[in-house]
N, C-alpha and C positions, 0 to 999 in steps of 0.2 A: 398275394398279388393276383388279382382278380386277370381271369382267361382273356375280356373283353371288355372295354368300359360301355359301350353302347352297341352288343352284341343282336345281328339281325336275325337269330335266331338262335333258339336255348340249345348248350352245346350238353347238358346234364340229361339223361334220363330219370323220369320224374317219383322209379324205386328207387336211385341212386343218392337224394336230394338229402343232402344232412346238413345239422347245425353248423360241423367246421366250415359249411360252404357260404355260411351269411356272414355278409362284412360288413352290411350298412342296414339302417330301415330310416324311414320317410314320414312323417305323417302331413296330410293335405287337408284344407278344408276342417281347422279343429273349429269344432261347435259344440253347443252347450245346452240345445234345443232337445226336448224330447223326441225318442225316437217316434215316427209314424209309417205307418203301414206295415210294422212288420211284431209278428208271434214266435213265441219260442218254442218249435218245432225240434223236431227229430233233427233236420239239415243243419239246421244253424249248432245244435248243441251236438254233433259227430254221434249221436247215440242212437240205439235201441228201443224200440218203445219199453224193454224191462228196467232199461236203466236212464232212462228220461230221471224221473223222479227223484232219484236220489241226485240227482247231477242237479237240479234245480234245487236240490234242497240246501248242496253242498257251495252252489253259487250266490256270492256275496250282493250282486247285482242282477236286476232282469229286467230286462227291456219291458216296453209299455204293451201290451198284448191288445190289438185292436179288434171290434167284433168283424159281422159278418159285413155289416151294413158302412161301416168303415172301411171297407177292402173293398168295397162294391165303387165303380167308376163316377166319379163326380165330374158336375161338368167344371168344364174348364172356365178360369177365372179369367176377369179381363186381363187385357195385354197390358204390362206396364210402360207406362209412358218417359220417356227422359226428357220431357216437360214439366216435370211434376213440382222441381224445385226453382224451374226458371224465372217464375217471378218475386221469389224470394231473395232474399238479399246477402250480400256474401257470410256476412256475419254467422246469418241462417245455415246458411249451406254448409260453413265450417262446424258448427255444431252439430249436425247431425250427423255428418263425417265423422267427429269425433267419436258420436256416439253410436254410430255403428262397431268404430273400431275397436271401443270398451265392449262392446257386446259381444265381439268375436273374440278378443286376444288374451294371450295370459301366457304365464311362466310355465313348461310342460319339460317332465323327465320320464324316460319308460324305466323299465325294468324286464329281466328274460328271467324264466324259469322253468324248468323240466320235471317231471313226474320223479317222484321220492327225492326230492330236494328240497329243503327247508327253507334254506338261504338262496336268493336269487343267482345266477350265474353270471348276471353282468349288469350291471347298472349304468343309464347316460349321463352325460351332463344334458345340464340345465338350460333350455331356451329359452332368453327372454323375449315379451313381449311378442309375439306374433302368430300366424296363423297358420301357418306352412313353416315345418319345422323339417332341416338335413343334419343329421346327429351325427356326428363324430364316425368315423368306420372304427370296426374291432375286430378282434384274430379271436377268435377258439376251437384254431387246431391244437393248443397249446393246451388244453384242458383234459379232464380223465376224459380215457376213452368213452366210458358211457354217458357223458354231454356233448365229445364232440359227434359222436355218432347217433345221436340221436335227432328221429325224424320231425316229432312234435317238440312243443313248447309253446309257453302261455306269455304275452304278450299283456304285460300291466302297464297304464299309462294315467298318471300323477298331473295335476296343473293346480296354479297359484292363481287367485283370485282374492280380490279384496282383501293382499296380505296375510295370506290362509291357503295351504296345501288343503288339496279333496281329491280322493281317487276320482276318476272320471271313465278309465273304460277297460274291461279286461276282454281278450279276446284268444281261442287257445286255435291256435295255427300247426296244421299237417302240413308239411312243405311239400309234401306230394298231392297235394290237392292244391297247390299253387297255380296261375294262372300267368301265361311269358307273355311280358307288356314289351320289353325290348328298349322303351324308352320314355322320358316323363315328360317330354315334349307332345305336346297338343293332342292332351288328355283331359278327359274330364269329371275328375274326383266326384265321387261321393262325401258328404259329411264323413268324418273321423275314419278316413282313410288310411288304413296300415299298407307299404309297399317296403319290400325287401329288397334290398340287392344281395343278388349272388353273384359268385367269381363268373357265370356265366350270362348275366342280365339282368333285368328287373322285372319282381314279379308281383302279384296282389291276390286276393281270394275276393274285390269287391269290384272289378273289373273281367270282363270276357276275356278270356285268352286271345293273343293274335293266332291268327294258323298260318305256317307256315309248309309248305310243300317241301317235299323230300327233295335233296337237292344229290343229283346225276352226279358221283365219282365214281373214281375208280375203285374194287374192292382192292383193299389192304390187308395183309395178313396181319392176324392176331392169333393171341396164344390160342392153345390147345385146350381141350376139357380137363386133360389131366396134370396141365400146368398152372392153372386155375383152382384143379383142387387141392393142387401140393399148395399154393398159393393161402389158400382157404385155413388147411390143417395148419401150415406153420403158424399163421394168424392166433389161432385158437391154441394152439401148444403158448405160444407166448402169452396172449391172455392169461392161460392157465397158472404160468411159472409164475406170472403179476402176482396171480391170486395166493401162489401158496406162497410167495415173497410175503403178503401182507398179513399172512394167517400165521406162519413160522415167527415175523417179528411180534404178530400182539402175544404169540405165546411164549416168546423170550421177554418180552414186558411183564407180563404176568408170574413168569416163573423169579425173575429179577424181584415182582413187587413182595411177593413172597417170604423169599431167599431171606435169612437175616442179614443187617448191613453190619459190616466189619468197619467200626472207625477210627481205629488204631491210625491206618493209613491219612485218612483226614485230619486226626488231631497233631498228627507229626508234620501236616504239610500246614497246618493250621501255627504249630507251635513256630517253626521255620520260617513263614510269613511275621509272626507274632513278634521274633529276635529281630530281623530286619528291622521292622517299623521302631522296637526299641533303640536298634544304633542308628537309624537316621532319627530319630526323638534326639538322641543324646550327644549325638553331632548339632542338630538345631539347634540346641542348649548352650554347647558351649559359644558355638557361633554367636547365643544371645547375649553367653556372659564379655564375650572380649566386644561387641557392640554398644553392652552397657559398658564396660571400663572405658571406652573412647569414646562415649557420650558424658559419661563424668567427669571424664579431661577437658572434655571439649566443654563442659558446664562452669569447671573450674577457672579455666582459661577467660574465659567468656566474663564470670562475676569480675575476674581480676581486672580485666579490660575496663567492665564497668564501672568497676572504684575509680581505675585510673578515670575514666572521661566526666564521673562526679565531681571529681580534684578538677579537673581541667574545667568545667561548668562552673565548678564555684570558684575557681580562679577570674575566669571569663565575667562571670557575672560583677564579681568586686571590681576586676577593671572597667567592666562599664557602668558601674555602679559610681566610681571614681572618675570616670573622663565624663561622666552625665553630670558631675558637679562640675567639672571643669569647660563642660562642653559651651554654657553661656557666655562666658569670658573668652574661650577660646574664639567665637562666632565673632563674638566683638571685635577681637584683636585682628581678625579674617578681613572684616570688613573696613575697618578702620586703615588695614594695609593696603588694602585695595583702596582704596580713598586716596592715600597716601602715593601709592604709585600713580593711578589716574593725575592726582596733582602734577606729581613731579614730571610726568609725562607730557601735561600741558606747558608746565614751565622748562621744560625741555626743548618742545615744537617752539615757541615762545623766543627762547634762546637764538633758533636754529634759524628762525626767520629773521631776525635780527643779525646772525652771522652771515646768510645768506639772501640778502633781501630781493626779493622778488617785486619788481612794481611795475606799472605800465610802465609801455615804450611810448619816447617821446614822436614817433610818428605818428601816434594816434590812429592807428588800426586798430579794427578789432579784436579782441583776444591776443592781441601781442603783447608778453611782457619781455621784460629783460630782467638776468639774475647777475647783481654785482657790480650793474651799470653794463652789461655785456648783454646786446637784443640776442636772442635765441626765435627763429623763424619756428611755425607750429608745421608748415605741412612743405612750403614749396622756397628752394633755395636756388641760387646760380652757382655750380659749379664751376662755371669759368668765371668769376671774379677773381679778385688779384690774391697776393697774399695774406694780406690786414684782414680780409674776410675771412680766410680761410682758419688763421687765428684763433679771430674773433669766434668764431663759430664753434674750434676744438676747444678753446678755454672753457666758454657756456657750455659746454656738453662737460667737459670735466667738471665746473662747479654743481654740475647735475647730477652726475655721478658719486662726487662724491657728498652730497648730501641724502641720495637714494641710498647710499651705503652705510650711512650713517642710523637712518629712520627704520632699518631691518633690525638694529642689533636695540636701539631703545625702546619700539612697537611690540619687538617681539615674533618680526613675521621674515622666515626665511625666503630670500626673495627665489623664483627657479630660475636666473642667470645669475651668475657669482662677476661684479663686477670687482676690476682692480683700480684702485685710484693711484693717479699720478698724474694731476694736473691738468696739463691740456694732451697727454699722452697717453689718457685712460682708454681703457680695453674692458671690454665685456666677453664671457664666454658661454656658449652653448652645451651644454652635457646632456640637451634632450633630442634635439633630430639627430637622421641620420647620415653623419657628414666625417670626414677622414678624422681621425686624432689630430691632424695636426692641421687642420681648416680650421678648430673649432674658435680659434679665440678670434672675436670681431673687432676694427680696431675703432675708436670715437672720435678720430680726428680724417682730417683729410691729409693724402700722399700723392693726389694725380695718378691719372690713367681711370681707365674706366673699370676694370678688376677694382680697386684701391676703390673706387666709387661706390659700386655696387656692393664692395663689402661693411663700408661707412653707411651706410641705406639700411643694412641688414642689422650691424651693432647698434644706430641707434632705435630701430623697431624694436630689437631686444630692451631694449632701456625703454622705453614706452611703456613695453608688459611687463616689466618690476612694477613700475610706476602704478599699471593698474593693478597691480597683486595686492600694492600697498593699501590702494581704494578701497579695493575688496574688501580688505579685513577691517577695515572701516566701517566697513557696511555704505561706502561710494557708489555710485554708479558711474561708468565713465561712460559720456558720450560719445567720443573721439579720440584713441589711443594718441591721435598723431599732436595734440594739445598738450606738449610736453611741459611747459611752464605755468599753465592755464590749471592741470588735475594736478601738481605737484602743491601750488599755492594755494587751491581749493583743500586739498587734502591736509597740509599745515595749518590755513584756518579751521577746520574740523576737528581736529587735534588738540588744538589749543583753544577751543572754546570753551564759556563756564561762567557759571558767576559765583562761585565760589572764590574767595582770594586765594592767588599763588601762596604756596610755599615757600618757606626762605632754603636758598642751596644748603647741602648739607655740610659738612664740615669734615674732613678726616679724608678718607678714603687714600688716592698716591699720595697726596703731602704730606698729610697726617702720618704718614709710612717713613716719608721723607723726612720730617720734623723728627720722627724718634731716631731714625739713625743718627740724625744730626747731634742729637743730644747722647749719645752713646760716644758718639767720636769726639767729644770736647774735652773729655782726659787728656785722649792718644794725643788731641792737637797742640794740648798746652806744654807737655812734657817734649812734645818733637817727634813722637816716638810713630812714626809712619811707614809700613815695610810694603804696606801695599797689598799682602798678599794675606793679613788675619781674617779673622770669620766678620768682625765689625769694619774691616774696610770692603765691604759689598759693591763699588766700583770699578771698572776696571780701567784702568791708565789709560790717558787718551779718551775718556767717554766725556760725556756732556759732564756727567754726576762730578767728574773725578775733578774737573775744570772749577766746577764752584765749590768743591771743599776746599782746593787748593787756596783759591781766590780768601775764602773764609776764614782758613787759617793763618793767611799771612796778616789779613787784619786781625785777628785773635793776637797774632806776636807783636805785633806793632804796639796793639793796645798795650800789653803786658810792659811789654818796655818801658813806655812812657808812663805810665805809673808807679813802676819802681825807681827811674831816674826822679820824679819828683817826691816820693816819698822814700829814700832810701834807707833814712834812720829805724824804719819800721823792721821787724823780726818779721811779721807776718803778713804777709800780701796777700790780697784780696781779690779775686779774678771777677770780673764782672761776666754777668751771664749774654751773651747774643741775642739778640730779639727774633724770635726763630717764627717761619709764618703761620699765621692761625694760631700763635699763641695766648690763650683768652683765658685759659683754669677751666674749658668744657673739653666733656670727655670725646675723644675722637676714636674714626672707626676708619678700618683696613678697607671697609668693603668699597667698592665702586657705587662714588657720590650720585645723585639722581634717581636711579632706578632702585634702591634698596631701600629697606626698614630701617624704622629707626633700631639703637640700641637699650634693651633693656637691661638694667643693672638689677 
């Protein structure tokens, strides 16, 4: 740590000045220009006229030695002008800039060195590009004693041009012939200007020294002459101990290099090392053998897997190898059902308006129909009207109901209000807002009051949005939910449009069901034998069913009777069969008639 960064005066005495004291060096003004006006003199090379000579002989470099007549006073050149480039143009100006800059600048490293040392003692990094270079500070208190204490050293400095190191200037520096600048502020380099810092300031040998005046303290005591030279001796005692520290070990090396070596001891610590690496080998080993047996398992496992999914491929493939034969006929059959249904679906709608006819009203407004002979209003009704309206109005609304209930389950399209039919006492319910459990059913008819009202408003706007749901899946658009007779007949005529001819009904389906019971129970009916309760009486007493067997089998006995009172001679009587309905000699089906396939035998 340096005594003063910008010290007003050298705190060093200039025998004192040693190498541990330099921390930084400078160089200003690098140039490339040959030296002028100066010869290589006694001064410049620190020497003796005896040893001039061989110091020039032994230096790599030597400055350009000017005569008599070149050292001699020339006159002075004109003054340069800062007009010179003014009327040139920027372009100009930038060029020349440039090219002063390439003429001055370059990549520049030193290097330090002290007498009987081969190898430099400290090397910089590398400055790019420029002309004024501040190199990194460095410590060598930390070196042998006879570098850090050492007064002189030789100053080599290296620079990069056109992609090419070339030494460029060597210079050998007494730091006691130093000169204390103090600071690098408004100074005026010379060309290739070497400047040092010390813990104590900055100094140069190519600049005048500042002088500075003895500055008035108080005297301080300091040591004594004789604590200075205990001082001194201990120094040099330890030096010495260094010395025979370093002459003791090279001659315990020597005697060492000598000595015969005993390798008993290394070949045992050799053989001991050698056993280890064998039992971790043979650990590795079997760790590779139980790796391979679970790799073989795992290879084993793995082929077996793959027979298995071969089988299952060539299974896979024969089956679609086999539905790829079947696949043309099956498309057929696909589409042919869909044909099929589409019909029956028409003559369904067909049906439906037929059951439930929708036609204008005889008021002759617009968009007014009536369903069943019952006018149904589209938007705007009197609630105070009498009873007969009120009626009239919940009947139309049930016959609306329940054919919206009916076109959910043959379309296909689940309506989102679940309505219940019962006439003109139908109800629709909510299961999507959020309203009590027990609000949610809306009723379709009128009861008075304004509650009762509002909730009749509400059930049938529910019944509107079935009505559009049904559109929808139409592919409808409805302009007007509240066109309640107006999108239901629209929607029936869409349904049942085509020019394809209808379908004829199907046959079989509940009769068809009905007709085989019937003929299962025409034993039990002849012989009397009815308990009510067997697997073929599927009726239950009292039902609708149970009324028209009854009914059938007393005409069954009736028959019986009067053919054997007129044929009584005969042994063997003849039951004549009932003509039971849809009985034709075509085959019938359980399924629900309209919407299904036919049946393939």
């Amino acid at each position: 740590m340096s005594l003063s960064t910008e010290s007003t005066r050298p705190l060093l005495l200039p025998q004192n000045r040693r190498l541990r004291h330099v921390q930084g060096i400078y160089l200003r003004n690098l140039s490339f220009a040959r030296a002028q006006g100066k010869t290589t003199d006694d001064l410049e090379l620190n020497k003796d006229s005896s040893g001039k000579l061989d110091e020039i002989k032994r230096t790599a470099h030597l400055h350009h030695a000017a005569s008599t007549e070149s050292l001699r006073q020339r006159p002075g050149k004109a003054r340069r002008r800062s007009t010179t480039f003014a009327s040139k143009s920027p372009i100009t100006r930038q060029k020349q800039l440039e090219l002063a800059v390439e003429s001055r600048a370059a990549d520049v490293f030193f290097s330090l060195h002290v007498a009987d040392e081969d190898e430099p003692v400290y090397i910089s990094e590398a400055g790019e590009r420029s002309m004024n270079f501040d190199f990194r500070f460095f410590d060598l208190s930390q070196a042998d004693p006879f570098i850090s204490r050492s007064s002189q050293l030789v100053v080599k400095i290296w620079a990069k041009r056109l992609q090419e190191w070339s030494f460029l200037l060597e210079e050998t520096v007494d730091l006691r012939h130093l000169n204390f600048l103090g600071t690098l502020r408004n100074q005026h380099f010379p060309p290739n200007c070497i400047v040092f810092h010390l813990i104590d300031g900055v100094y140069t040998l190519d600049l005048p020294g500042k002088f500075v005046g003895p500055r008035r303290a108080p005297i301080l005591p300091t040591s004594s002459y004789n604590a200075l030279m205990k001082l001194s001796n201990l120094d040099a005692s330890i030096q010495d101990a260094i010395a025979t520290r370093d002459s003791i070990t090279d001659q315990i090396n020597k005697i060492l290099e000598r000595a015969p070596t005993n390798t008993v001891p290394q070949a045992e610590q050799n053989a001991i090392l050698a056993k280890k690496y064998v039992s971790a080998q043979q650990r590795a080993v079997k760790a590779a053998e139980a790796h391979r047996d679970q790799l073989k398992l795992s290879i084993a496992a793995r082929r077996a897997a793959i027979a298995e999914g071969r089988e299952a491929q060539k299974r896979a493939a024969e089956d679609v190898e086999h539905a790829s034969n079947r696949l043309p006929a099956s498309r057929e059959a696909v589409a042919s059902i869909r044909d099929q249904i589409r019909g029956q679906r028409r003559r369904i709608c067909e049906d439906l308006e037929r059951i439930f006819p929708i036609t204008p009203s005889p008021t002759g407004v617009v968009l007014s129909f009536q369903i069943c002979g019952i006018t149904l209003p589209n938007i705007d009704y009197d609630p105070t009207a009498g009873r007969a309206v009120e009626d009239a109005l919940s009947a139309g609304l049930g016959y609306v109901a329940q054919l919206t209930n009916a076109l959910q389950y043959y379309l296909g399209v689940p309506l989102p209000y679940t309505i219940t039919t019962f006439g003109s006492r139908s109800s629709i319910r909510d299961d999507i807002s959020q309203i009590p459990d027990t609000q949610r059913t809306f009723p379709l008819f009128l009861r008075g009051g304004a509650t009762a009202q509002y909730r009749f408003d509400y059930g049938w706007f529910l019944l509107n949005k079935d009505i559009e749901a049904l559109c929808a899946s139409a592919g409808l658009k409805v302009v007007d939910i509240r066109h309640t007779l107006p999108n239901l007949k629209y929607l029936l005529y869409v349904c049942s449009a085509g020019t394809d001819e209808l379908p004829e009904r199907k046959r079989g389906g509940v009769r068809g069901l009905w007709a085989g019971k019937l003929k299962s129970r025409v034993g039990s009916s002849i012989t009397g034998i009815d308990d009510g309760a067997s697997s073929t009486g599927g009726s239950r007493r009292g039902s609708a069913d149970s009324e028209v067997l009854s009914r059938q089998r007393d005409e069954l006995r009736r028959a019986i009777g009067a053919k054997s009172n007129g044929d009584g001679n005969h042994g063997a009587t003849s039951v004549p069969s009932p003509k039971l309905p849809f009985q034709d000699g075509k085959t019938l089906s359980l399924r629900t008639k309209g919407l299904r396939e036919n049946i393939f035998n």
